[in-house]
FIPA-773446 format. One record per residue (C-alpha): residue in three letters; x, y, z. Coordinates in steps of 0.2 Angstrom, whole numbers, padded with zeros to 4 digits, always signed. Layout:
alaXYZ/...
***
This chain:
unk+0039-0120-0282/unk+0049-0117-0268/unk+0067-0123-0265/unk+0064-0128-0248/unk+0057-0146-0244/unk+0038-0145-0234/unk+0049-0153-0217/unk+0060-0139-0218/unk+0046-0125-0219/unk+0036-0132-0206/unk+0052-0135-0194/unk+0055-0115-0197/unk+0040-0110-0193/unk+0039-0121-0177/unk+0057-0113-0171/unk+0049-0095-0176/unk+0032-0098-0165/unk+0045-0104-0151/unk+0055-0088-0154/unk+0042-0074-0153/unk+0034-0086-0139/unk+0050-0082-0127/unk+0052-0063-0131/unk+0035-0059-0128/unk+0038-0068-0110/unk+0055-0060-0108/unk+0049-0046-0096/unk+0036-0059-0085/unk+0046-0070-0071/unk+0036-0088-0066/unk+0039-0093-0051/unk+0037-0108-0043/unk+0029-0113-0025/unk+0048-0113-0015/unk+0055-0096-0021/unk+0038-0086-0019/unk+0038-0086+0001/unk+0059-0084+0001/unk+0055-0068+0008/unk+0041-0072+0018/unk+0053-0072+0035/unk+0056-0054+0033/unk+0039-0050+0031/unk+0033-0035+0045/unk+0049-0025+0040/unk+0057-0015+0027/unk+0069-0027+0021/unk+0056-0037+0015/unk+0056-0025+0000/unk+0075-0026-0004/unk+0071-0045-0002/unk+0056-0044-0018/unk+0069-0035-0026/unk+0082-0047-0027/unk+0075-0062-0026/unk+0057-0062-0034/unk+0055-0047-0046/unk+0066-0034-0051/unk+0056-0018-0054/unk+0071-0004-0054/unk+0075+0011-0043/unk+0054+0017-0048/unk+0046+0002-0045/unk+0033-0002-0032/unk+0045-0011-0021/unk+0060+0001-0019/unk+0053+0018-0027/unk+0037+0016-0016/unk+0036+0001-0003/unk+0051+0002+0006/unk+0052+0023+0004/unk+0038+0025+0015/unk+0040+0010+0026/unk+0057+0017+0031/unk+0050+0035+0031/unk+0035+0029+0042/unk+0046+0021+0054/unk+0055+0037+0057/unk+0037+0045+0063/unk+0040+0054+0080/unk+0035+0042+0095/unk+0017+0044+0101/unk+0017+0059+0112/unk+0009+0057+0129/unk-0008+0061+0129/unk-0022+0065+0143/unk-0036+0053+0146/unk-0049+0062+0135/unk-0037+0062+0120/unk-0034+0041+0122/unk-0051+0040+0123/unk-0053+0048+0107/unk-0038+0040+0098/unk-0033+0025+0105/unk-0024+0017+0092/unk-0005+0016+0095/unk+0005+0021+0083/unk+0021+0006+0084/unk+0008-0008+0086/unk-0002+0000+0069/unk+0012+0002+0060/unk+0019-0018+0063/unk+0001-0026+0059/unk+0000-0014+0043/unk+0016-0020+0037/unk+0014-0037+0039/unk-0004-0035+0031/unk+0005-0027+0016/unk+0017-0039+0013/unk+0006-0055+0015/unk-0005-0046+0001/unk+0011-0046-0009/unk+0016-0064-0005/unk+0000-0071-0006/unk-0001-0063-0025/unk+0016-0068-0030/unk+0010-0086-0024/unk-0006-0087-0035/unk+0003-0078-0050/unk+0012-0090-0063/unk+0019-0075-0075/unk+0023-0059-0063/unk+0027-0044-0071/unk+0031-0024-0062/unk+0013-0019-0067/unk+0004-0032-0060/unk+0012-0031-0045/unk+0010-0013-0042/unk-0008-0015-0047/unk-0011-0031-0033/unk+0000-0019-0020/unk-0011-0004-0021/unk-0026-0013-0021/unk-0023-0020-0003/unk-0017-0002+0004/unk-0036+0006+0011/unk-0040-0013+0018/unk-0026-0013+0027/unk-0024+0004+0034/unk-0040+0004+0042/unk-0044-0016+0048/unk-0041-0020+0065/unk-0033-0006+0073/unk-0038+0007+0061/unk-0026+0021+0053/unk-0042+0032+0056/unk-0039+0034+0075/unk-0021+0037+0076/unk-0019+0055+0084/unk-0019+0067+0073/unk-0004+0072+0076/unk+0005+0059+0070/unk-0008+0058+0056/unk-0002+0075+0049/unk+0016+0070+0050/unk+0010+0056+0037/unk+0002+0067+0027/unk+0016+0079+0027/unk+0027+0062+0021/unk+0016+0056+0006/unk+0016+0074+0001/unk+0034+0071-0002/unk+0032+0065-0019/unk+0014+0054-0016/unk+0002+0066-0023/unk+0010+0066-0041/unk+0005+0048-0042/unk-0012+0042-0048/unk-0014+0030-0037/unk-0006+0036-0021/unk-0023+0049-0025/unk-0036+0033-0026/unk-0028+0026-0011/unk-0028+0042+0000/unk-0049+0047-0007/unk-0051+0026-0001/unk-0046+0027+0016/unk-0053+0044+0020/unk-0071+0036+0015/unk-0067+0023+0024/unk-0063+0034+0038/unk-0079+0044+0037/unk-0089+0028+0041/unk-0080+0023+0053/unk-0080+0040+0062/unk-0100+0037+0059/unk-0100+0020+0068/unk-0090+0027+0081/unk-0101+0042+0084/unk-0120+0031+0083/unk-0111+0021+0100/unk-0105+0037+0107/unk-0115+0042+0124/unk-0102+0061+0127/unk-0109+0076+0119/unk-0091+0081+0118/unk-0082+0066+0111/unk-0096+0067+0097/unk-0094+0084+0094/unk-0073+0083+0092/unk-0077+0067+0082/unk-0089+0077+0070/unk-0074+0088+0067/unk-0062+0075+0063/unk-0076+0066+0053/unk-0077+0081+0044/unk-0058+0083+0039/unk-0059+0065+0033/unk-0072+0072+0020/unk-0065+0086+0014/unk-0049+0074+0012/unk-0059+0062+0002/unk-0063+0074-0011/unk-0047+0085-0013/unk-0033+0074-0003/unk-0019+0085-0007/unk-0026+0102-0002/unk-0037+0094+0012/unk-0021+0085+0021/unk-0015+0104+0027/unk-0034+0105+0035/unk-0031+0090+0046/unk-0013+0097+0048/unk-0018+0115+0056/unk-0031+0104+0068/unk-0018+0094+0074/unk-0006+0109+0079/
***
């Protein structure tokens, strides 16, 4: 017979359940409907990241919002203005560089938001996960990452290079947009009525291909086209 009375036992094991309860949900932070869009104001520019950081979810020096997000938003804003091009070459890439860059960014960081606002219990993993997830959508709606000139495209490639291409998912996203790129190169090319336009499309279509299937080696490919 035990020396403890049943009210005691069962009072123990209620504070116990409590106990393991709270340390299992030490790591995940709820937040509610008014600190999730705190950082919405800054959304379109790097300090949005910094903003996550310290007021959302703090995922460390490595995690997706300082180790990834804002290292390659503030690397990508230091991409050399968009050289001046002859006709031909706007007709071919006519997507501008600063304006793609601002609509990518804000597509981004609505992503994030939009997460962090439908998610009780957030957690570093999950967030990264949801991030990543909305990367190849964004890059190429609208104003498509597929027809910057390439020029500036290699200097991109040449910047994820940096440290990207060790990372899993960095790979995934890179082989998503290139596919994505080589259908929209298609679609381009089906309306096109210039033999020559299709013909320099083809290449880039090409490049995009290659990329798809070996994105780390393929980048230089792009790269020497673009010199």
């Amino acid at each position: 017979m035990s020396k403890y009375s049943l009210p005691f036992i069962l009072c123990a094991q209620k504070f116990s359940l409590l106990f393991v309860l709270a340390f299992t949900t030490a790591n995940a932070s709820p937040l509610n409907e008014t600190n999730s869009t705190v950082c919405s104001p800054l959304v379109g520019t790097c300090e949005y990241y910094d903003c996550v950081e310290k007021n959302l979810i703090s995922c460390g020096e490595t995690g997706y919002t300082i180790g990834y997000g804002k290292f390659y938003c503030e690397k990508f804003k230091a991409v050399l203005p968009q050289p001046v091009f002859s006709n031909h070459e706007r007709e071919l890439f006519p997507v501008d560089w600063h304006l793609w860059l601002q609509k990518t960014a804000i597509c981004l960081h609505s992503a994030i938001d939009n997460h962090i606002a439908t998610t009780e219990m957030q957690t570093c993993e999950n967030l990264r996960n949801a991030a990543f997830k909305s990367h190849a959508s964004c890059y190429t709606s609208d104003d498509s990452f597929c027809f910057l000139p390439p020029q500036q495209i290699a200097q991109i490639g040449g910047i994820i290079s940096l440290r990207g291409f060790s990372q899993p998912e960095t790979i995934l996203q890179v082989q998503q947009t290139a596919n994505i790129c080589v259908q929209q190169f298609n679609n381009r090319i089906s309306v096109e009525n210039s033999l020559q336009n299709k013909i320099e499309l083809t290449i880039y279509k090409n490049a995009w291909s290659l990329i798809a299937h070996d994105p780390e080696k393929s980048f230089q490919d792009l790269q020497e086209k673009a010199q």
